[in-house]
C-alpha positions as CSV (number, residue, x, y, z in Angstrom):
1,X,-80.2,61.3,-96.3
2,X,-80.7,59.7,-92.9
3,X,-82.0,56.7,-92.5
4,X,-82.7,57.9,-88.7
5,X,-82.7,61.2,-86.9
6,X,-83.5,61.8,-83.5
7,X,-83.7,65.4,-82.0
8,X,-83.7,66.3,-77.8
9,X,-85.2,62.5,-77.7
10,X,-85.9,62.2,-73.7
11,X,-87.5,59.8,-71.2
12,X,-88.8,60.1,-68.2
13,X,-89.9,57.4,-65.7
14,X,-91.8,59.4,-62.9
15,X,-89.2,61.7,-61.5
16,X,-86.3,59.2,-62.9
17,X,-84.8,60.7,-66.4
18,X,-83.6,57.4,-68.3
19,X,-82.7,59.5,-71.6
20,X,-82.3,63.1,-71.4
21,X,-81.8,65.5,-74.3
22,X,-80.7,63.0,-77.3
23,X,-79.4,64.2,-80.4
24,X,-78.2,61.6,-83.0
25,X,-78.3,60.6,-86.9
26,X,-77.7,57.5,-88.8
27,X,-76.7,57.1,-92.3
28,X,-78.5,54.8,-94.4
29,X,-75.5,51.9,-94.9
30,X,-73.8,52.3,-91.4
31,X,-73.2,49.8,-88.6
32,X,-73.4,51.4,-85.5
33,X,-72.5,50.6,-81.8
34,X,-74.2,51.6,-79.0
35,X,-72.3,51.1,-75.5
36,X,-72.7,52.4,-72.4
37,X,-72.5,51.3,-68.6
38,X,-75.3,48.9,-67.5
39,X,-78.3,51.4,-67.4
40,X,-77.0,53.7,-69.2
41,X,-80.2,53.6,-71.2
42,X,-79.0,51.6,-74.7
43,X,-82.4,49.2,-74.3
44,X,-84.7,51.9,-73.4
45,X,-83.5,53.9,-76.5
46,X,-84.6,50.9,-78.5
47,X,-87.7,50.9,-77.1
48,X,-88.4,54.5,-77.9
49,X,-87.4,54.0,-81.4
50,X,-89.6,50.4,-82.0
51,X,-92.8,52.4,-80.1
52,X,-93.1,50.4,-76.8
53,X,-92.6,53.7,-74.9
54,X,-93.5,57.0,-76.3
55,X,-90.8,59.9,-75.6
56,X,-91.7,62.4,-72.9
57,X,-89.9,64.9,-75.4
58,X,-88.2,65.3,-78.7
59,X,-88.7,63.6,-82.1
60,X,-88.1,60.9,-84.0
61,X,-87.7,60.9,-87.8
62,X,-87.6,57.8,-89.7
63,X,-86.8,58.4,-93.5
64,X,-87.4,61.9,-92.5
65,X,-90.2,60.7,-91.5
66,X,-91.7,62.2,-88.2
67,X,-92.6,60.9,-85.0
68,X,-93.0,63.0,-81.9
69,X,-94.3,62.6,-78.3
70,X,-97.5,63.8,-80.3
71,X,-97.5,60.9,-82.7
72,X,-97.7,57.5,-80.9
73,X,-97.3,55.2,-83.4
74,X,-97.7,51.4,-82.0
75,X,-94.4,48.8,-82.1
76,X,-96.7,46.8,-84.9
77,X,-96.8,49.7,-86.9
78,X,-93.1,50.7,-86.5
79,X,-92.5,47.9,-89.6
80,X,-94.0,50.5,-91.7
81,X,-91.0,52.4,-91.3
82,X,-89.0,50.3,-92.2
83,X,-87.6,49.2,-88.9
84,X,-87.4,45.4,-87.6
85,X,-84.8,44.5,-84.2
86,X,-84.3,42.0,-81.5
87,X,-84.3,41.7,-77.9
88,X,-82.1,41.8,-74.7
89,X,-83.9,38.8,-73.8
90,X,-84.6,36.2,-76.7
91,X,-88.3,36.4,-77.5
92,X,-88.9,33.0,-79.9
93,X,-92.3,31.2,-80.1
94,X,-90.5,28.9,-78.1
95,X,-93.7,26.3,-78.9
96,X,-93.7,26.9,-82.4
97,X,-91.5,25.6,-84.8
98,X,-88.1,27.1,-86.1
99,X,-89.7,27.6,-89.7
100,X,-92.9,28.8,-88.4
101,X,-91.3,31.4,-86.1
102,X,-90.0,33.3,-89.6
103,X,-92.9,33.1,-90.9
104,X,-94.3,35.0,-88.5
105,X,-92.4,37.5,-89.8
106,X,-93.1,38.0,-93.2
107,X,-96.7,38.9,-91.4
108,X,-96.9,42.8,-92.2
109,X,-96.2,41.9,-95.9
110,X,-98.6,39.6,-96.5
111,X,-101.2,41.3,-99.2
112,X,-104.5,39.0,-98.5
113,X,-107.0,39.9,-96.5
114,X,-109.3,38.2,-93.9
115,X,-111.6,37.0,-96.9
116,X,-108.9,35.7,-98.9
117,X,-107.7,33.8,-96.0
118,X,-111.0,31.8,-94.8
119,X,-112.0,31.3,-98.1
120,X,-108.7,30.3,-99.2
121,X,-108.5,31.5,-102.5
122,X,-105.8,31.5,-105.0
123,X,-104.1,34.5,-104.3
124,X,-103.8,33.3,-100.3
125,X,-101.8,30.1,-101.3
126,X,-99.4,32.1,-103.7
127,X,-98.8,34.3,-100.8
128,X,-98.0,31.4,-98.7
129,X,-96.1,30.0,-101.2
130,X,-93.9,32.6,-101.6
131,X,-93.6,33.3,-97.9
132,X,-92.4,29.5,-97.3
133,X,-89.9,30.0,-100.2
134,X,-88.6,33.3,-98.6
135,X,-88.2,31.5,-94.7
136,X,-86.3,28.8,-96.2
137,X,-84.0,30.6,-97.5
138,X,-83.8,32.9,-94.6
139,X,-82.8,29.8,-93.0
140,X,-80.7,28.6,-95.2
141,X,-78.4,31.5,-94.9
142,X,-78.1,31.0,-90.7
143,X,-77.6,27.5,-91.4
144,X,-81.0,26.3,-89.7
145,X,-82.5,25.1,-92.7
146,X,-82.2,21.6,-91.6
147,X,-83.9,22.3,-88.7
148,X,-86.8,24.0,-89.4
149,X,-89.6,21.5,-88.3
150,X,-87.7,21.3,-84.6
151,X,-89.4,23.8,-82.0
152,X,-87.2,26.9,-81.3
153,X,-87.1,26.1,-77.8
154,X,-85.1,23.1,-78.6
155,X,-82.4,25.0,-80.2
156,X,-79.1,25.7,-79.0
157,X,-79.2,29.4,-77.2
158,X,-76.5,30.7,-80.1
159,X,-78.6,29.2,-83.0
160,X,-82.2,30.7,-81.2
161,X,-80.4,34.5,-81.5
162,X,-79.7,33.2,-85.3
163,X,-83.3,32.2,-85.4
164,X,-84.7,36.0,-83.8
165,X,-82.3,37.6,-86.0
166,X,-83.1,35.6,-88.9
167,X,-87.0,36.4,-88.2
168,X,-86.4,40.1,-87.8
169,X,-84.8,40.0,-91.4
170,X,-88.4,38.2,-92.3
171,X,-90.0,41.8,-91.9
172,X,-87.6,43.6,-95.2
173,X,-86.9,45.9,-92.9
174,X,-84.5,49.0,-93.8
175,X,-83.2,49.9,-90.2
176,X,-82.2,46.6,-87.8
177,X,-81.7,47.2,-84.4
178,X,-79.5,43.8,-82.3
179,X,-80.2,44.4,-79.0
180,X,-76.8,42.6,-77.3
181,X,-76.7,39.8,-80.1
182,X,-73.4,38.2,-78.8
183,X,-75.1,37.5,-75.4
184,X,-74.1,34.0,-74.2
185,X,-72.1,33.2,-77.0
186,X,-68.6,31.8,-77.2
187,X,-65.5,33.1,-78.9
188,X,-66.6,31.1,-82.1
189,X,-70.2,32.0,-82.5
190,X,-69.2,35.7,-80.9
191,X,-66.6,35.5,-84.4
192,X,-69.3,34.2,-86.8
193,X,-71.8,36.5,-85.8
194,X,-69.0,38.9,-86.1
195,X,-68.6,38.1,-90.1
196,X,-72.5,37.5,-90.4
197,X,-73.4,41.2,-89.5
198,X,-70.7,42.8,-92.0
199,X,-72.6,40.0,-94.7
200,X,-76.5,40.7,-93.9
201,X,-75.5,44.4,-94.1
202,X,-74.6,43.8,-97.5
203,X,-76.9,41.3,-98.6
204,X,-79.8,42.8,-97.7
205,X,-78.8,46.7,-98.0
206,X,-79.3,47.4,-94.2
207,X,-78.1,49.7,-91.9
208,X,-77.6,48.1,-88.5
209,X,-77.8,49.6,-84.8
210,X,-76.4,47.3,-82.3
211,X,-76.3,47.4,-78.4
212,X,-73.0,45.2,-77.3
213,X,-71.0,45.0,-74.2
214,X,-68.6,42.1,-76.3
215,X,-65.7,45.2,-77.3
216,X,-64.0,43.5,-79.8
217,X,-67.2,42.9,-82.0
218,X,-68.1,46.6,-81.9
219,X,-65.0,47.6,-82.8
220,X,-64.5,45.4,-85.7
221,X,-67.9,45.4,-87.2
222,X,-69.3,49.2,-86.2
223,X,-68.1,52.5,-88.9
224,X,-69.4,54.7,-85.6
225,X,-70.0,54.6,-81.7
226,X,-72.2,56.0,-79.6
227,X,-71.6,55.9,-76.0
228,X,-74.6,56.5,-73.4
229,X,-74.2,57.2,-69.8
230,X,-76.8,57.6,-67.2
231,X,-79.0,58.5,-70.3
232,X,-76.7,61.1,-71.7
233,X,-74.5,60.9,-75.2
234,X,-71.3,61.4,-73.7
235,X,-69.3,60.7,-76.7
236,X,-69.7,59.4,-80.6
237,X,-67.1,58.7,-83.3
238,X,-64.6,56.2,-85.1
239,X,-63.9,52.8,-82.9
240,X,-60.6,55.0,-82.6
241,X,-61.8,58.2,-81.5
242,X,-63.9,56.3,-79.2
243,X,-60.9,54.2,-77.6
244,X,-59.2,57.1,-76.9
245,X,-62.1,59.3,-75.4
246,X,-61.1,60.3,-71.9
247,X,-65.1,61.0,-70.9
248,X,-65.4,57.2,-72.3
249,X,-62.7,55.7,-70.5
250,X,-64.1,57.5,-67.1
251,X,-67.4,56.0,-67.8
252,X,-65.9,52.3,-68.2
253,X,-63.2,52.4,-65.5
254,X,-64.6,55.0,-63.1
255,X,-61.0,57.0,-63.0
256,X,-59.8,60.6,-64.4
């Protein structure tokens, strides 16, 4: 079954067409790259899929669950479906600290209500409890543990993509979307981000969509490709297949 399924999925901006007549599944397990020329439309996909636009046409199924330009479902919501990603543009609490902004994250899971919170009664501290225990480990596993108290603005920019990543992963989600996760890093974090995708996968039974202009990560971590250009899917397959796609290679390096 797919874990996503998106039929003539189109967006239009006024009388510019960012995505136009999109038609793509994901299996539940896969690690998929999504490259394209800059504005080719990889970010505004994401933002179709997470709710912060609504498509001017086609559907989106999550789970085989629906969504259409008829059911305008907000980006808080989205979590419901399972889904959890990050941003072009890192998006901390950059005044809060590094343990604080996971626990953000565990928000839409949190089962007390507004009463159970100002009164603070039993059942609000075990959730609390359990939602501390969960971000430390969180941390633990991207190596920030020791630095949880520090504010993520003080943070290295490689560990601060550790920390957004680490704070989608707060949300359980089933489908996590890396919006350009290799951004500004350098051979040796691009190469343990590299290894820490193929282990989150595992560890935490995701499938993974990532947006990556860094080649040699997407073709060492991704099972399939998609390639967008000026909004279209020109081309999806093996890293292979991919390579070796003349319509791809045009797109890149601008020759026959």
């Amino acid at each position: 079954m797919p874990v996503l399924r998106v039929s003539n999925l189109s967006m239009s901006f006024g009388g510019i067409k960012a995505l136009s007549n999109i038609n793509l599944e994901v299996e539940r397990g896969e690690i998929i790259g999504l490259i394209g020329p800059n504005g080719a439309g990889k970010t505004t996909f994401f933002n179709l899929l997470t709710g912060i636009y609504s498509p001017t046409e086609g559907e989106i199924e999550y789970n085989l669950k629906k969504r259409g330009t008829s059911k305008n479902i907000k980006p808080h919501k989205i979590i419901g479906y399972g889904i959890s990603r990050t941003f072009q543009n890192i998006r901390l609490f950059k005044n809060m600290t590094v343990l604080e902004n996971v626990l953000i994250g565990f928000h839409n899971n949190f089962r007390y209500g507004l009463g159970a919170s100002v009164l603070r009664l039993p059942f609000f501290y075990k959730n609390e409890k359990e939602a501390y225990i969960e971000a430390m480990n969180l941390l633990s596993i991207f190596s920030l543990s020791d630095k949880a108290d520090e504010f993520a603005g003080n943070l290295p920019y490689g560990e601060q993509r550790k920390l957004e990543i680490a704070r989608a992963l707060a949300a359980e989600p089933q489908l996590l979307l890396l919006d350009e996760p290799a951004a500004g890093m350098n051979p040796r974090e691009t190469q343990e981000l590299m290894e820490l995708i193929k282990w989150i996968k595992d560890r935490f039974n995701l499938t993974i969509i990532l947006i990556e202009h860094d080649m040699s990560l997407v073709m060492n971590v991704c099972k399939r490709i998609f390639v967008f250009d000026y909004g279209i899917l020109i081309a999806q397959g093996t890293p292979q297949e991919i390579q070796n796609n003349p319509a791809v290679i045009k797109a890149y390096l601008g020759g026959e």
